[in-house]
Every structure is written in C-alpha cells, then in structure tokens.
C-alpha positions as CSV (number, residue, x, y, z in Angstrom):
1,X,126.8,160.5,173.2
2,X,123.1,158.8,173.4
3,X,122.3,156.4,170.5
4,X,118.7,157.4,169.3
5,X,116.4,154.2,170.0
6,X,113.8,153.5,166.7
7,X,110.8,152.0,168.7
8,X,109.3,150.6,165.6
9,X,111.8,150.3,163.0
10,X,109.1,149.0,160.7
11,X,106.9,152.0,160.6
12,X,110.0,154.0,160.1
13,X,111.2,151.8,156.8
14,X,107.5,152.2,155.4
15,X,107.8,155.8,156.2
16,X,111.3,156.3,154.2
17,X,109.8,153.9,151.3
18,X,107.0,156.8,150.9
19,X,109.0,159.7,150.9
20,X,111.2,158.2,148.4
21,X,108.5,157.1,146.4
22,X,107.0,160.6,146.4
23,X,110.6,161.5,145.5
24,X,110.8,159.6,142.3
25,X,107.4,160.8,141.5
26,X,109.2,164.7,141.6
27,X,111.8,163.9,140.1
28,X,110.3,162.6,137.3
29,X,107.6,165.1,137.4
30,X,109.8,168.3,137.2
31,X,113.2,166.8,136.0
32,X,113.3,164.2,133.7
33,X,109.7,164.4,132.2
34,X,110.8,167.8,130.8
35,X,114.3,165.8,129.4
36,X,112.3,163.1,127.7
37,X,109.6,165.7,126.2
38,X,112.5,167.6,124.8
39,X,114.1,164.4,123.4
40,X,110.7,163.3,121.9
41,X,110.6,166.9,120.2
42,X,113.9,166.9,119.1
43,X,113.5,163.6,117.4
44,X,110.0,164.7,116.2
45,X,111.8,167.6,114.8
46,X,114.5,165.7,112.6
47,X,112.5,162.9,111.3
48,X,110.2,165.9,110.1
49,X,113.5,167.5,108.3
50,X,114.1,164.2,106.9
51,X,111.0,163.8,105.2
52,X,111.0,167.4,103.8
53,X,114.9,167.1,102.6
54,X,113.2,166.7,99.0
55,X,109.9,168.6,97.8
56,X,107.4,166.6,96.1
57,X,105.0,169.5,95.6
58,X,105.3,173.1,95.1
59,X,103.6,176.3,94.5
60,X,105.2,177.3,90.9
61,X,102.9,180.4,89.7
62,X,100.0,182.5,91.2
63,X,98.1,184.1,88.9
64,X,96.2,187.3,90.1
65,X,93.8,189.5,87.9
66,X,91.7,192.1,90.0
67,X,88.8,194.5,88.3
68,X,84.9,195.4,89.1
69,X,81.6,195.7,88.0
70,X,78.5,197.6,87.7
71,X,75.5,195.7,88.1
72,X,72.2,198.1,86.9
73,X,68.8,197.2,88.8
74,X,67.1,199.8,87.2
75,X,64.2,199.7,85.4
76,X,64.9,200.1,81.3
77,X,68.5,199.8,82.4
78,X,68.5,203.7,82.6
79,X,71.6,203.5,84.9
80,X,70.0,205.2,88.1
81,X,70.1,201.6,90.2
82,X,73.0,199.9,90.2
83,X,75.4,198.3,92.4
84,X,79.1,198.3,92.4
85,X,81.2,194.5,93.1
86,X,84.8,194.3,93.1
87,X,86.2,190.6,91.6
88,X,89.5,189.0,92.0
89,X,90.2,185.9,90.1
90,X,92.9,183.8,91.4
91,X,94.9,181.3,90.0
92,X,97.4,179.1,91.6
93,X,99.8,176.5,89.9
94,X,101.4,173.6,91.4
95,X,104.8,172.1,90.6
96,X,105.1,168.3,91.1
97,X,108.0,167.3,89.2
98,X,110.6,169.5,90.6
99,X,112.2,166.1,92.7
100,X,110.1,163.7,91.1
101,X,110.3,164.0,87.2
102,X,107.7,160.8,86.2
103,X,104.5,160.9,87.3
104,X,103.9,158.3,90.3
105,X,102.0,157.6,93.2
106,X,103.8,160.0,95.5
107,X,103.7,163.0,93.3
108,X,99.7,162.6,92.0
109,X,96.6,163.9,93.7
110,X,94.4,161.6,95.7
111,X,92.6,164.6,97.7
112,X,92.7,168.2,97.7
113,X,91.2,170.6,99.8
114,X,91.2,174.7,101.0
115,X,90.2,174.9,104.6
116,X,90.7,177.9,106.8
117,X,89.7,180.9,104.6
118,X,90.7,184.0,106.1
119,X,89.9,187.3,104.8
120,X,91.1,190.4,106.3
121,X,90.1,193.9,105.0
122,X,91.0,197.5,105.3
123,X,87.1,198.0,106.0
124,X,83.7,196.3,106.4
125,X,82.3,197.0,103.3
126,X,80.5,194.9,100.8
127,X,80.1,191.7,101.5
128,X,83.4,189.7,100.9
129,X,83.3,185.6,99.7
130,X,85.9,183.0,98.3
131,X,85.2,180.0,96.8
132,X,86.1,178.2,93.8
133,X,85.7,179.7,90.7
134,X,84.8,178.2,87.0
135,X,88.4,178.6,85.2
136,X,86.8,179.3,82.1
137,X,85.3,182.4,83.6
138,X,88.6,183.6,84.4
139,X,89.2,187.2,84.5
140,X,85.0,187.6,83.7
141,X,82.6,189.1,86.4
142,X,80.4,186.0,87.9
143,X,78.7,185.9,91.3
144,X,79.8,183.2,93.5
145,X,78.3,181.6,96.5
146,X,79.7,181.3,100.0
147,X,81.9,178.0,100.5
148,X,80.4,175.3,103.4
149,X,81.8,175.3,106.6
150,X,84.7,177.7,105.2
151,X,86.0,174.6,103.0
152,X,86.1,173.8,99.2
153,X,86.7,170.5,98.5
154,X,87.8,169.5,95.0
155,X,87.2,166.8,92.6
156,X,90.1,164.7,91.6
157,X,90.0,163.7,87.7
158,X,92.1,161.1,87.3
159,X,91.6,160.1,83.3
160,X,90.8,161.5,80.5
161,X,86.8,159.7,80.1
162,X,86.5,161.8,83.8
163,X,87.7,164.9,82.4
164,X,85.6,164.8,79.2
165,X,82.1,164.0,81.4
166,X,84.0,166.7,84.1
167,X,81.5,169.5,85.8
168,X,83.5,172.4,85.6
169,X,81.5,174.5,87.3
170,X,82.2,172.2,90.4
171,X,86.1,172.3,92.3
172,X,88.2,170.3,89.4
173,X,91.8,168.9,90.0
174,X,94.2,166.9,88.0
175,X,95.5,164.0,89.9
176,X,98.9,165.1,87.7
177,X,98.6,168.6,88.9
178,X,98.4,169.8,85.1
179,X,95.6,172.8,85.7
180,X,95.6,175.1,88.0
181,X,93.5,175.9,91.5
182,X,91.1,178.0,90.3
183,X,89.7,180.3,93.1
184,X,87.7,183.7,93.0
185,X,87.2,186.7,95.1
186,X,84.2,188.6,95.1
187,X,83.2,191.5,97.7
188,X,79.6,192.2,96.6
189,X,77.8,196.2,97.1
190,X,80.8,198.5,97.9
191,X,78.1,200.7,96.5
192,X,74.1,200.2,96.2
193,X,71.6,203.1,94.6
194,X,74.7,204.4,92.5
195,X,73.4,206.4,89.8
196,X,75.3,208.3,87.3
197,X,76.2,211.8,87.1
198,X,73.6,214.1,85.2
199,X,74.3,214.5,81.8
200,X,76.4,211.1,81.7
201,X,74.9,208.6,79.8
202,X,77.3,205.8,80.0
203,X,79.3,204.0,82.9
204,X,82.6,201.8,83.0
205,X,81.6,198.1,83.4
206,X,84.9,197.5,85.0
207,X,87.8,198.6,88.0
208,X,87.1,202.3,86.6
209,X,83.5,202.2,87.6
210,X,85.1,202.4,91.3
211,X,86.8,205.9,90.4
212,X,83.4,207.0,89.1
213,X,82.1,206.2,92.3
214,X,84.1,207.5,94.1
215,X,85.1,204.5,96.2
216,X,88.7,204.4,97.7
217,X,91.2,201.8,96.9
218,X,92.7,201.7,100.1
219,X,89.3,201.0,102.2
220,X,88.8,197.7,99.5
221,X,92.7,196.6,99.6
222,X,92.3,193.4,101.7
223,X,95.1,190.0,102.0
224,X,93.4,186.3,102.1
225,X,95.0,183.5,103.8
226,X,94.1,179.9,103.8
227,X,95.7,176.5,103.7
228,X,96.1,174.0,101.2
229,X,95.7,170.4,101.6
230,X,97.1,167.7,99.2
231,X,96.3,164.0,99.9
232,X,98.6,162.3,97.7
233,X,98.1,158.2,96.4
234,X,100.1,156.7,99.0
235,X,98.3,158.4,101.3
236,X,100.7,161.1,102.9
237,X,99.0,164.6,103.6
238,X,101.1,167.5,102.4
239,X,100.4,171.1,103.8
240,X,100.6,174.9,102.6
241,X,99.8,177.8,104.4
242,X,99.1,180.4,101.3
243,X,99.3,184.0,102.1
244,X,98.4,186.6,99.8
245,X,98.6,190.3,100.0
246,X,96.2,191.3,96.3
247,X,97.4,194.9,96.3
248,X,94.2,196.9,94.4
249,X,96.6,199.4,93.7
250,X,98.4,197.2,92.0
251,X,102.2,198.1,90.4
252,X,101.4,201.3,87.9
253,X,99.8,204.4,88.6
254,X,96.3,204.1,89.2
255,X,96.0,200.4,89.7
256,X,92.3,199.0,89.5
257,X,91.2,202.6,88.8
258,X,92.7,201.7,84.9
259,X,90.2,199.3,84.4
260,X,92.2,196.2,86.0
261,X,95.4,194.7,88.0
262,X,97.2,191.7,86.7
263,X,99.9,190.5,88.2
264,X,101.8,187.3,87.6
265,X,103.6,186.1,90.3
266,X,106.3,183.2,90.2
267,X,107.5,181.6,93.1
268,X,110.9,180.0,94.2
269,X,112.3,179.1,97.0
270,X,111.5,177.1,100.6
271,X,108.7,178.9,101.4
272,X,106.6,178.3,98.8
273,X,107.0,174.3,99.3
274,X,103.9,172.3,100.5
275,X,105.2,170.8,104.1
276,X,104.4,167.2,104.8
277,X,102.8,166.0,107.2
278,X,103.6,163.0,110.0
C-alpha cells in the first residue's frame, strides 16, 4: 500500500484551519444561532409573564351611547337644507386598584396617550373622525375635529389647584385614574340637501332622523380599534389594544332608529388588562 506524500504540509494545515473555520461559522450560523435565539425568546417570554402575574391597570367599564343629528342650512330654518351626522360618545373607565389598593407611584398616571386609530366601516360614507371629546358634552351632538398625526395626547391633572384651572375642552386625565377617557365618534354628511317630505313640517333631531332619511343601519355600522398607552410614575409603559364593535343596531328592535343606543358594557377578565411593557 503507497503512503500518500504531503509536499507542503504547511499549506495543507492552513487549508484544514479554513475549512474548519468556515465550519464553525455554519454551525453557528444555521445550528446554534437558531438555539440561542430561541433561548433568548423563551426567557424574554417568562420574564414578560412575571411582570404581568399581577395587573396594575385595567379596563373596568366602557360606556357607549350612539344617536344622530340633523343639522338645517337652510335659509329661515325652513328644513329644505340640512345635513344628516351620526355621533357616538364613548366612554372608557380604568381600574387601578384591583392589585394595588393605595394609591402609589406604580398605579398613578404619568402619561397617557391613544395612538393607532383605526376605523373600519361597512361603507364610505360621511366622513368618519375620533378624537377626544369634552365629557360634559356627553351623549350631546358636537362637531369634533380630526386628531394630529392619528394621536390624542392627554393632560395629566395631578391636584386638585390643576383640576380647578383644568381646560376641559382639551384631553384631561387623573393621574388616580378617577374619570374616565372620554372619546367621541362622529361621521359627518351620511346625507347632504335632505329636505323633508311635503306636508311634514317637523324633523327628529336625533338617531330617528336616519329612518326618515332613509339611511340604512347596516351601511353606517362600523368597529374602531386603537391602542392605549399608560406611562405610569416610575416610569413603566403599560399597553392595551381596545377593540370595539359599536353595534348601531344596538340590543332592541330598531336600535338607533328609536332615537338612541346605550349600551353599558363591563369588563372582566385577562383580556381586558393593560399589558406591560419591557
């Protein structure tokens, strides 16, 4: 048997430290890369479970009251001009005592904000906007104005001197959570030029005014989504993604057609817990 002779053993050791090198690389690349990213996760995964074990906020109550309006641009008010807005007013309470019964610095409002407004519709008509809405105007028909960059930030008060010299027309929050996000709905002309019938002399200044006008409940139906952010005063950012189906047709027979939907809605369970963040 003939022994294989290495002419240059040297060039054949740098050659074999390459290929293993390249080997490692591989391995690493396709093998234990993938091991560590899934240990990383996995770790990730249960620190986050840790840190949700207990709630510090929750959503406790959302408060829904849906109806409509006639607006009249005609001259004299003689009924012959007038546009048709559906309203929703929204109202959404938070519960922050549920693990922590005093009031402290993990369970008080630093920051809050809505980001990611989403509004999806059986239809494109009107002209559909949320924003924060005045909660003394709750259940009233007032025009609102489109938020900035799809965001409404709120103003924490944190005493009571801030609350007496408080805007409310601006976005208000308690730092103790004691009032509610206020929010409102408004899809403006479902209906322009709407005149009424002949011989009418009168029209419904709320949710009937869309049965005299024949509008359809179905093609104004519509869900929101959008997420809520709390900042609270240690600094840790809590998270909820709030998903509401408004249901015009509400639970009776007839729904917004009778004038107006109210629904109270109150909330338990893990899905309704603000997620935090870290």
């Amino acid at each position: 048997m003939k022994k294989i002779k290495i002419r240059n053993e040297r060039l054949l050791f740098v050659i074999l430290i390459i290929v293993l090198f390249f080997t490692c690389i591989l391995l690493y690349h396709f093998v234990f890369a993938n091991i560590f990213q899934r240990n990383s996760f996995a770790n990730e995964m249960i620190e986050i479970a840790d840190e949700n074990e207990e709630s510090i906020f929750n959503i406790q109550r959302i408060l829904l009251y849906s109806s409509a309006n006639a607006i009249d641009n005609s001259e004299n008010h003689s009924l012959q001009d007038m546009s048709i807005d559906q309203f929703t007013d929204i109202s959404i309470y938070i519960d922050n005592t549920s693990s922590i019964s005093e009031l402290t610095n993990e369970n008080t409002v630093k920051q809050l904000y809505i980001d990611d407004i989403n509004i999806t519709a059986n239809s494109d008509i009107g002209t559909k906007i949320l924003n924060y809405k005045n909660p003394l105007d709750f259940g009233k028909y007032k025009m609102l104005k489109e938020s900035k960059n799809n965001r409404i930030d709120f103003n924490i008060v944190n005493t009571n001197e801030e609350n007496e010299n408080n805007d409310y027309s601006n976005p208000t929050f308690y730092t103790d959570c004691s009032n509610p996000i206020s929010l409102g709905y408004l899809n403006k002309n479902i209906v322009t030029n709407y005149s009424v019938s002949e011989g009418a002399s009168s029209v419904s200044f709320n949710g009937k005014v869309l049965q005299e006008a024949n509008v359809n409940i179905d093609d104004i139906n519509y869900s929101l989504s959008f997420k809520i952010h709390i900042i609270n005063n240690l600094n840790q950012k809590f998270l909820y993604n709030m998903k509401l189906d408004v249901g015009l047709n509400g639970d009776d027979n007839g729904g917004i057609y009778n004038g107006y939907v109210y629904r109270a809605k109150d909330t338990s369970g893990s899905e309704y817990r603000f997620f935090k963040e870290i």
